[in-house]
FIPANU-667378 format. One record per residue: residue in one letter; x, y, z of N, C-alpha, C in turn. Coordinates in pm, whole numbers, plus 50000, padded with zeros to 5 digits. Atoms other than C-alpha are relative to their C-alpha. Example, Ala and Ser with C-alpha at 12.3 -4.5 7.8 and 13.67 -1.06 7.14 Angstrom:
<atoms>
A500894988150000512304955050780500905012050000S499184988149994513674989450714499235010950073
</atoms>
This chain:
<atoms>
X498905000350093544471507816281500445014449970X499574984450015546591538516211500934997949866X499074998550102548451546815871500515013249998X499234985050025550931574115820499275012049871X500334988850117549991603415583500745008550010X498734988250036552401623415407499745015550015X500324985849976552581660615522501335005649990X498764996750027554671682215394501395005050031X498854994749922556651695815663500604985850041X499235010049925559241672315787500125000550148X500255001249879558301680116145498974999950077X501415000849907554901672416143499834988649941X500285017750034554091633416166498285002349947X500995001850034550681626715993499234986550001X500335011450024548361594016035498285000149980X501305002950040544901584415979499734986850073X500525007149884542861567716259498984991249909X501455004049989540401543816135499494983550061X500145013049946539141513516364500565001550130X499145003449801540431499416739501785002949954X498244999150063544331510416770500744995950089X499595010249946546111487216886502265001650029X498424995949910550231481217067500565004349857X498884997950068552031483416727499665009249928X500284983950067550001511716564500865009750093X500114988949971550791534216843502124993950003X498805002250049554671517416830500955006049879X499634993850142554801529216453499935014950026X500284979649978553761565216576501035000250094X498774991549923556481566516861501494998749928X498695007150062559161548016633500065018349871X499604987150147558271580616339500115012250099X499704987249938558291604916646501584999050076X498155000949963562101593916739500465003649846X499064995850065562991597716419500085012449965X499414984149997561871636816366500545005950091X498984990449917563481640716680501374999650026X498794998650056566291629516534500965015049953X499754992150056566561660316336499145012250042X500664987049967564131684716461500084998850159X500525005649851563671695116868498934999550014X501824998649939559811700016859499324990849875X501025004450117557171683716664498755001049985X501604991649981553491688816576499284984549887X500745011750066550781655016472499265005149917X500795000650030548321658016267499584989849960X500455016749990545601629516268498765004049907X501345005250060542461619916054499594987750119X500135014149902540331600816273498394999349938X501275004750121537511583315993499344991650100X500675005549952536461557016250500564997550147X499565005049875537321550116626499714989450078X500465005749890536801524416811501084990950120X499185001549834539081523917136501014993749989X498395006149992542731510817196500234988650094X499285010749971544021482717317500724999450157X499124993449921546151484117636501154997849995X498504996850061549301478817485500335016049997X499874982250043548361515617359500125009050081X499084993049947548491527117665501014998850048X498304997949971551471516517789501295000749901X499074996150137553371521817435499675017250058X500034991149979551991555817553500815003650122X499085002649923553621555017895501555002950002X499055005850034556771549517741500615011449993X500184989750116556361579817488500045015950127X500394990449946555781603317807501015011549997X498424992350004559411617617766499875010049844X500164991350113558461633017443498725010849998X500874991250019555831653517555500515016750003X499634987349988557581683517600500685005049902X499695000650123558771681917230498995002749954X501135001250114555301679417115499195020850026X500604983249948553941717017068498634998849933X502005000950034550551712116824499384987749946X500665009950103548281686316716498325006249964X501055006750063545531687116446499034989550002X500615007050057542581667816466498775000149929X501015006150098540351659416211498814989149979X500985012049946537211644016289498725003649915X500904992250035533511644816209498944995450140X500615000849879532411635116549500145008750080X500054990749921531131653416781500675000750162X499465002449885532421638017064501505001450020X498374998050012536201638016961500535012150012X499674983449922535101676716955500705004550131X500304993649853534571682517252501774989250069X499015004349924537371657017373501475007150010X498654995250103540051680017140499825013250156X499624983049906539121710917380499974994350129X499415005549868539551690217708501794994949981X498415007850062543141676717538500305013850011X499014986049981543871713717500500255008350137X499504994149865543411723817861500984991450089X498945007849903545291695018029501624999449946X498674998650022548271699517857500235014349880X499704989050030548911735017799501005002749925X498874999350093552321732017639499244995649853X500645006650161550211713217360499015013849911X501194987350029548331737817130498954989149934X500415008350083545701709016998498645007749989X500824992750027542711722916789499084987949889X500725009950057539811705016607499325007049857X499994997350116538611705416255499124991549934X500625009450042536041690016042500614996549881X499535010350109536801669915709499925010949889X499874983650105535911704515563500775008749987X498934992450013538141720815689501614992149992X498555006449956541451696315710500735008749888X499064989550056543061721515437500495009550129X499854995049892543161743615716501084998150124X499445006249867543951721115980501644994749954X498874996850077547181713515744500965012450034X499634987550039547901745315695500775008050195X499264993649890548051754516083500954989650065X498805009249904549991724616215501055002449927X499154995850011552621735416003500845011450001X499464989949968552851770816106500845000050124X499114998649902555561777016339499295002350158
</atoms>
């Protein structure tokens, strides 16, 4: 399940991961990333991710879909306290180099805030 979370820039989408995420979660995340690219050209996520457990395959092909917006997307935040999502955040940052994505514990998500909305 995914819920939005309010962040204060208007060009950085915010949600909160917790559980299996399924076709219309990741629907609600491409439906709020058309609309800042309504008004902005780039955008930057930041996620909480409290519990995971694996997607659906709707999710990926809602992802699929979404592939046209990758070159819009410049950073994502995540926020974890697993160790494994670590390590997954710095494999996410080498395969897509345009992306700047960086990882963060629950200690730091002030932080992790703080840089997804720097330019």
């Amino acid at each position: 399940m995914i819920e939005e979370i309010s962040v204060p820039a208007d060009n950085v989408i915010g949600f909160c991961i917790a559980g299996k995420v399924e076709k219309q979660d990741m629907t609600k995340v491409i439906d709020r990333i058309k609309t800042v690219l309504a008004s902005h050209d780039t955008f930057n996520i930041y996620v909480e991710i409290k519990e995971f457990d694996g997607v659906s395959l709707g999710v990926i092909l809602e992802k699929i879909k979404a592939l046209s917006t990758l070159t819009k997307f410049k950073k994502e935040a995540i926020v974890s306290s697993k160790e494994w999502i670590k390590k997954f955040t710095a494999i996410a940052d080498k395969l897509f180099p345009s992306i700047e994505v960086k990882h963060f514990s629950f200690e730091e998500k002030h932080q992790a805030l703080k840089w997804v909305q720097e330019p």
